[in-house]
C-alpha positions as a LaTeX table, in Angstrom:
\begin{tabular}{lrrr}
\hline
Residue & $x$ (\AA) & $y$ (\AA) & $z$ (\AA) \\
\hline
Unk1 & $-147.19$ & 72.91 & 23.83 \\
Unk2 & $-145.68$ & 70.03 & 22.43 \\
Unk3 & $-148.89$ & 68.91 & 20.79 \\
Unk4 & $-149.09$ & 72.23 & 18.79 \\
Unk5 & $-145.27$ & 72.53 & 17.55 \\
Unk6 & $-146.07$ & 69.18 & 16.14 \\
Unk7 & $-149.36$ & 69.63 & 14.52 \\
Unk8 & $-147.57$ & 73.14 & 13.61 \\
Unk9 & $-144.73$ & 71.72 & 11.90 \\
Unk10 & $-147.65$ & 68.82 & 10.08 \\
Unk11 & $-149.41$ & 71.87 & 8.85 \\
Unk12 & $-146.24$ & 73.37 & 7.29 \\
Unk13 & $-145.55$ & 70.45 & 5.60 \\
Unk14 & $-148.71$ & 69.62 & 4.30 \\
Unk15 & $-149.30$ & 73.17 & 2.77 \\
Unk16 & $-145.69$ & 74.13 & 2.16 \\
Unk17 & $-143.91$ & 71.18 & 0.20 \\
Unk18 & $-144.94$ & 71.94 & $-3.15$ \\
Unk19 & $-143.48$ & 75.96 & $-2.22$ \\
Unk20 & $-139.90$ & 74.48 & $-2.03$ \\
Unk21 & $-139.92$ & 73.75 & $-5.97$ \\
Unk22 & $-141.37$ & 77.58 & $-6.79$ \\
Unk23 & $-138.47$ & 78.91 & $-3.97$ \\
Unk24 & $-135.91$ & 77.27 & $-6.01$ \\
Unk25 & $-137.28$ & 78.79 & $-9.32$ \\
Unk26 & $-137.20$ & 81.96 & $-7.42$ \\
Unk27 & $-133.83$ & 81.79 & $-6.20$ \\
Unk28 & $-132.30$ & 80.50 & $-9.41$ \\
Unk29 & $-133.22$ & 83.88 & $-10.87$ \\
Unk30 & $-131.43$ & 85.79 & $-8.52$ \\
Unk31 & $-127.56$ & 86.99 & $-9.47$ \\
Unk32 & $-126.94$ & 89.16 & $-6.52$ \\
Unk33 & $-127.63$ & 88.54 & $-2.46$ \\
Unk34 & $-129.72$ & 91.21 & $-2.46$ \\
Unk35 & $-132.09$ & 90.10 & $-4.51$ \\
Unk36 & $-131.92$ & 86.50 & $-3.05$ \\
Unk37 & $-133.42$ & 88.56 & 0.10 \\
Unk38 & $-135.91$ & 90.18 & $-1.33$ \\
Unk39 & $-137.08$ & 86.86 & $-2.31$ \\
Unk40 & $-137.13$ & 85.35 & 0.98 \\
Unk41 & $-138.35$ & 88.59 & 2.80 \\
Unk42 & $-141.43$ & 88.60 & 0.37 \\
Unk43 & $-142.03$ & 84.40 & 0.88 \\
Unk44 & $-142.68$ & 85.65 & 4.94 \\
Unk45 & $-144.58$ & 88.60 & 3.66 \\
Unk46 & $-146.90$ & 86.56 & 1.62 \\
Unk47 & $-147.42$ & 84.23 & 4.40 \\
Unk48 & $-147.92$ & 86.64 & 7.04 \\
Unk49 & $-151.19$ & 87.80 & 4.41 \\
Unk50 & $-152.14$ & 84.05 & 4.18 \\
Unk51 & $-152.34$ & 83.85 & 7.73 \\
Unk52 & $-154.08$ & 87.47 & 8.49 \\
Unk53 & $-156.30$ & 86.80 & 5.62 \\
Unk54 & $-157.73$ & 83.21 & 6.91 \\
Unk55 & $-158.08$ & 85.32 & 10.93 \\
Unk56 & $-160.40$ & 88.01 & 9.27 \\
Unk57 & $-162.28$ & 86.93 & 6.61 \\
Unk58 & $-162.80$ & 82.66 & 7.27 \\
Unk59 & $-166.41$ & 82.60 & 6.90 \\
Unk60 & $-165.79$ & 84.60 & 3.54 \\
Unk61 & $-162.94$ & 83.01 & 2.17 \\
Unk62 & $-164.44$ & 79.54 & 2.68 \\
Unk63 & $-167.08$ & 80.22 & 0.73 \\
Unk64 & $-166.03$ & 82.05 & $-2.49$ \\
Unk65 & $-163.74$ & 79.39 & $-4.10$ \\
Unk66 & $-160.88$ & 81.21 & $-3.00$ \\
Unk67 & $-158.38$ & 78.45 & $-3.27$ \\
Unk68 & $-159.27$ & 79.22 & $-7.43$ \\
Unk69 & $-159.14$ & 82.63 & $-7.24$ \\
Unk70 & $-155.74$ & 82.90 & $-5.58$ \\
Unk71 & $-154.59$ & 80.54 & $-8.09$ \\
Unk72 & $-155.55$ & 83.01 & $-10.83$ \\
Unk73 & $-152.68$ & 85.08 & $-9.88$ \\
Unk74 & $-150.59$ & 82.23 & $-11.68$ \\
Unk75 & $-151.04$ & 84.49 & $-14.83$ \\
Unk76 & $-148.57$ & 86.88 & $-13.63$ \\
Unk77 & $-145.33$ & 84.44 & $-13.46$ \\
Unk78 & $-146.41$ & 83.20 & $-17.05$ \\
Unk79 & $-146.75$ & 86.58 & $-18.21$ \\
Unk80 & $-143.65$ & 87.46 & $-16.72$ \\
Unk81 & $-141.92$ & 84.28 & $-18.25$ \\
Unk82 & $-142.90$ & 85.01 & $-21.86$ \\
Unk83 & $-142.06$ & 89.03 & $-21.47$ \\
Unk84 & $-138.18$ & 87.85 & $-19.95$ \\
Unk85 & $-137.79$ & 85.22 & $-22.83$ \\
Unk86 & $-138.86$ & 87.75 & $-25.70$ \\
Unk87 & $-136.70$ & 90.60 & $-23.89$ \\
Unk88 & $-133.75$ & 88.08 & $-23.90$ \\
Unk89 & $-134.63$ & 86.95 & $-27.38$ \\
Unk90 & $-133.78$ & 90.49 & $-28.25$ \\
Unk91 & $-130.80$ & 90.93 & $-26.91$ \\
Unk92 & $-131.59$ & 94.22 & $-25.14$ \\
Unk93 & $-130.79$ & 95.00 & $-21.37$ \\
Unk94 & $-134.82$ & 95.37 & $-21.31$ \\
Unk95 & $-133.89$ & 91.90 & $-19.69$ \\
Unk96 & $-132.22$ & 92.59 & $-16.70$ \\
Unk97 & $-134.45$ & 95.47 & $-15.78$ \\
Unk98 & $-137.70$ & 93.28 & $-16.10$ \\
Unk99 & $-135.60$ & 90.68 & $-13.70$ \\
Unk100 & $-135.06$ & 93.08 & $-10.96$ \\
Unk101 & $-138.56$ & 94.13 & $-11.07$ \\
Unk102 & $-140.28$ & 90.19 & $-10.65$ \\
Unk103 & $-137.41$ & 88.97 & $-8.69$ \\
Unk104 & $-138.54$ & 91.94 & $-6.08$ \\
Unk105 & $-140.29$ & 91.45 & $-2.87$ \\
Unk106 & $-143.49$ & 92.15 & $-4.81$ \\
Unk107 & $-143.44$ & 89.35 & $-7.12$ \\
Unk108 & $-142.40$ & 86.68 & $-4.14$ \\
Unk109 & $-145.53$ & 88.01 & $-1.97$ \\
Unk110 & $-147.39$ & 87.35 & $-5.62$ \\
Unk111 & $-146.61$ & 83.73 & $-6.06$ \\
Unk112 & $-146.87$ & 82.58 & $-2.26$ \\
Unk113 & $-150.44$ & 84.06 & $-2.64$ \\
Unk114 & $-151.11$ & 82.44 & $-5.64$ \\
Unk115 & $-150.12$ & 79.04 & $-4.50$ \\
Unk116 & $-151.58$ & 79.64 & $-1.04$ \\
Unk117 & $-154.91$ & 78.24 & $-1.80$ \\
Unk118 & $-154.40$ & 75.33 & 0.13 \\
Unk119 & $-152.83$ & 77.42 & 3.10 \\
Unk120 & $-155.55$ & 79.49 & 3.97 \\
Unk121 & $-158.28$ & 76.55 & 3.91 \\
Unk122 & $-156.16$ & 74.32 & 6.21 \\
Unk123 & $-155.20$ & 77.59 & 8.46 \\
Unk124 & $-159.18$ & 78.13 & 9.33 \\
Unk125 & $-159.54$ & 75.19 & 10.31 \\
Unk126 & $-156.43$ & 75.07 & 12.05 \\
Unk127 & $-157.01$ & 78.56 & 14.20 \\
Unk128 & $-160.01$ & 77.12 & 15.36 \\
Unk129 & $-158.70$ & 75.08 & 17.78 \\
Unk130 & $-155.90$ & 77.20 & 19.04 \\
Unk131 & $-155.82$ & 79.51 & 21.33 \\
Unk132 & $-154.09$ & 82.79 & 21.64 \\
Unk133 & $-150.49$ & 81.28 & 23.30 \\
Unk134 & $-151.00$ & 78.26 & 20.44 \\
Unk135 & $-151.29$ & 80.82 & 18.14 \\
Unk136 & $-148.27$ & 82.58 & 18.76 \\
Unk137 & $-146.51$ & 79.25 & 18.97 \\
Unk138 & $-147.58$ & 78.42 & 15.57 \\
Unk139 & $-146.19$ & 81.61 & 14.30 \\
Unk140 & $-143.00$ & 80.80 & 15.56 \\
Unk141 & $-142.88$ & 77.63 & 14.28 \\
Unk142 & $-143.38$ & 78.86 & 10.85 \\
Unk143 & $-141.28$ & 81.43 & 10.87 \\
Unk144 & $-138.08$ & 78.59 & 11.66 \\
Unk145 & $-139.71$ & 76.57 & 9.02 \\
Unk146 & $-139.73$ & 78.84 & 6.64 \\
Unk147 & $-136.42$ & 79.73 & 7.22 \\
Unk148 & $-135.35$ & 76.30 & 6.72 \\
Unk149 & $-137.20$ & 76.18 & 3.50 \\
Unk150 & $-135.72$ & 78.97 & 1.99 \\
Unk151 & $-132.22$ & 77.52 & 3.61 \\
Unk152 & $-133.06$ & 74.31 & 1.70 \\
Unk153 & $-133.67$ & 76.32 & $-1.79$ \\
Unk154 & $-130.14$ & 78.24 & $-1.53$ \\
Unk155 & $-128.48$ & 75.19 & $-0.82$ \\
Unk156 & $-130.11$ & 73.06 & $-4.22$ \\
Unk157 & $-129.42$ & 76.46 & $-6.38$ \\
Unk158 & $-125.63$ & 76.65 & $-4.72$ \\
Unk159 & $-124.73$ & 73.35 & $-6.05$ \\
Unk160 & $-121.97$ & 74.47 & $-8.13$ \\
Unk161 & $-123.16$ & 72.35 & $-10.91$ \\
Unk162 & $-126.74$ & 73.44 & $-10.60$ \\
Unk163 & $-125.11$ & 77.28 & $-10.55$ \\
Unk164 & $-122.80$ & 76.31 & $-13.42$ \\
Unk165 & $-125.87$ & 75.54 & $-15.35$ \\
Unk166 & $-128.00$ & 77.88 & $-14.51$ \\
Unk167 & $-125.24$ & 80.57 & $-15.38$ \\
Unk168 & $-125.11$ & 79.09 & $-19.11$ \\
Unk169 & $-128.78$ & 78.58 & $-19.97$ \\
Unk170 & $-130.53$ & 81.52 & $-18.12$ \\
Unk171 & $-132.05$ & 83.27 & $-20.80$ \\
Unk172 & $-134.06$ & 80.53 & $-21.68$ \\
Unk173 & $-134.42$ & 78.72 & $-18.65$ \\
Unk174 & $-135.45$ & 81.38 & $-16.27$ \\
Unk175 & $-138.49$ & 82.18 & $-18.71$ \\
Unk176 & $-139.64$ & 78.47 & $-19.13$ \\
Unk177 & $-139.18$ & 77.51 & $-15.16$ \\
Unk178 & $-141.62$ & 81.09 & $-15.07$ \\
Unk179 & $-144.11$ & 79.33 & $-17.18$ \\
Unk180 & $-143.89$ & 76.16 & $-15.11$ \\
Unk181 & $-144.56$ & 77.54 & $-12.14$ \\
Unk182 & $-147.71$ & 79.74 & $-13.40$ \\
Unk183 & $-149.31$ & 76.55 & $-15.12$ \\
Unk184 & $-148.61$ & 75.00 & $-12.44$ \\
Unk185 & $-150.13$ & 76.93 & $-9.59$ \\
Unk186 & $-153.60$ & 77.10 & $-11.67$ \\
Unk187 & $-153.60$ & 73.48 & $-12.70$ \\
Unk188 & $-152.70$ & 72.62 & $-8.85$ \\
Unk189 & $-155.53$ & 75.83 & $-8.11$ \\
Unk190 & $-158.51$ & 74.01 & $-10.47$ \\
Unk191 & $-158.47$ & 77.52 & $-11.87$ \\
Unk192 & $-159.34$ & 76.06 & $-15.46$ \\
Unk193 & $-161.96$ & 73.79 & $-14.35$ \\
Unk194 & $-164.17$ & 77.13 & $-12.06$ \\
Unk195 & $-163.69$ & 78.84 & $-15.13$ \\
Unk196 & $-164.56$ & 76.37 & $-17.78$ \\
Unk197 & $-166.40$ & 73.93 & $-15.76$ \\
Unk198 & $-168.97$ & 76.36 & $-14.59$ \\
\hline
\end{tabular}
């Protein structure tokens, strides 16, 4: 048991410490608890996918480049990015509507999927030598790590300098962080190189 908490925890780690920089994006964006939530309810949703995905479908997904194809999905914070900045530009309340919409459940589940590439190749491997108790072990384990994680990201974005900040320059950084994160998760994907390099 001990054996697979440990190479649990490893796996976490290994696919999960590049998420902590996209949570704190995430969270930064959020002005109310609720939505702060909805953020973390849809990082356990998107996981829970990564792992049911990589149980059903690992002969499949390891052989369609789906590690790029996930990553595609890094259009949608960009997208999003550039439609909040030219809303705020503006100065319409267009703004706060589009952030309630991407800061939903939805748009977490989105961007753990994109950047979940990585996960899902590591988890086949990983499920195949567990066994059912394992497996249920390793769930757990995630679950308290992600709850950590997301721990971690509220702390950073609570700083009350880091809030302070965030407060003054939101309009512009919320859209550019946005953009980071979506060039990010296909440049960290090798999106451009399938689709170019082909």
């Amino acid at each position: 048991m001990g054996l697979v908490v440990a190479a649990s925890v490893i796996a976490f780690l290994t696919t999960e410490m590049d998420s902590i920089a996209v949570m704190i994006v995430l969270f930064c964006a959020c002005d109310t608890c609720m939505k702060k939530v909805t953020v973390a309810f849809g990082r356990y949703m998107g996981l829970a996918l990564l792992v049911a995905f990589s149980l059903i479908f690992p002969e499949y997904l390891t052989s369609c480049h789906i590690k790029e194809k996930l990553a595609l999905l890094g259009f949608i914070p960009i997208i999003a990015g550039i439609f909040i900045g030219l809303s705020s530009a503006k100065n319409n309340n267009l703004s706060s509507k589009i952030l309630f919409l991407f800061f939903s459940c939805f748009f977490s589940v989105i961007v753990t999927l994109a950047n979940g590439g990585d996960n899902i190749l590591l988890y086949i491997s990983f499920f195949k030598s567990l066994d059912v108790r394992d497996f249920y072990i390793f769930c757990i384990v995630f679950f308290i790590m992600q709850a950590l994680w997301c721990a971690v990201s509220l702390c950073v974005v609570n700083v009350k300098s880091i809030r302070e900040y965030i407060q003054k320059t939101q309009s512009i950084l919320i859209p550019f962080l946005f953009i980071v994160v979506g060039l990010y998760i296909l440049l960290a994907g090798g999106t451009f190189m399938w689709l170019f390099g082909k």
